[in-house]
C-alpha positions, 0 to 999 in steps of 0.5 A, a space after each residue: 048546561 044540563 047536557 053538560 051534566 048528562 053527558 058527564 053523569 056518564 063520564 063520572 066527573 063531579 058537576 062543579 067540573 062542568 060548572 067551572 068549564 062553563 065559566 070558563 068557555 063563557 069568559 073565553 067568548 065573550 074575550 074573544 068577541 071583544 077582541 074579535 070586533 077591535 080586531 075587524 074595527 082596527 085590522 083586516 078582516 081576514 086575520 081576525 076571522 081566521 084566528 077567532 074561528 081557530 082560538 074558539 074551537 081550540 078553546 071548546 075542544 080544551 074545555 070538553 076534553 077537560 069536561 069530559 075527562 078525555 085523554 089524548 091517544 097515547 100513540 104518537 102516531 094517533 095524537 099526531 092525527 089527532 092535533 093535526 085534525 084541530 
């Protein structure tokens, strides 16, 4: 939490921001974890690995660029890369 707050101090973003995102990656994991287990108890264990890893980088990226107050490049070419990295 507090490197949330220096690296927004930076971003000049209120710090209720950061508390709200952290709320919101914590709901997100812990969601994800439960459905992650049902997911590897009842279904195949490649399926659900797969989707859990890209959901919790998606959502970490979502709630950082949120955070941070960072912008997708408004070039189609660079936000194309950009998506495609993800």
């Amino acid at each position: 939490m507090k490197m949330l707050y220096f690296l927004g101090s930076d971003a000049r973003t209120s710090p209720i921001v950061f508390l709200y995102c952290s709320d919101f990656i914590c709901i997100l994991l812990y969601f994800f974890l439960f459905l992650q287990t049902r997911g590897l108890k009842h279904g195949r264990a490649i399926v659900v690995s797969t989707c859990t890893s890209v959901a919790s980088i998606v959502s970490g990226v979502v709630a950082g660029m949120i955070a941070l107050d960072e912008h997708l490049p408004k070039a189609p070419t660079a936000r194309f890369f950009l998506l495609l990295g993800w």
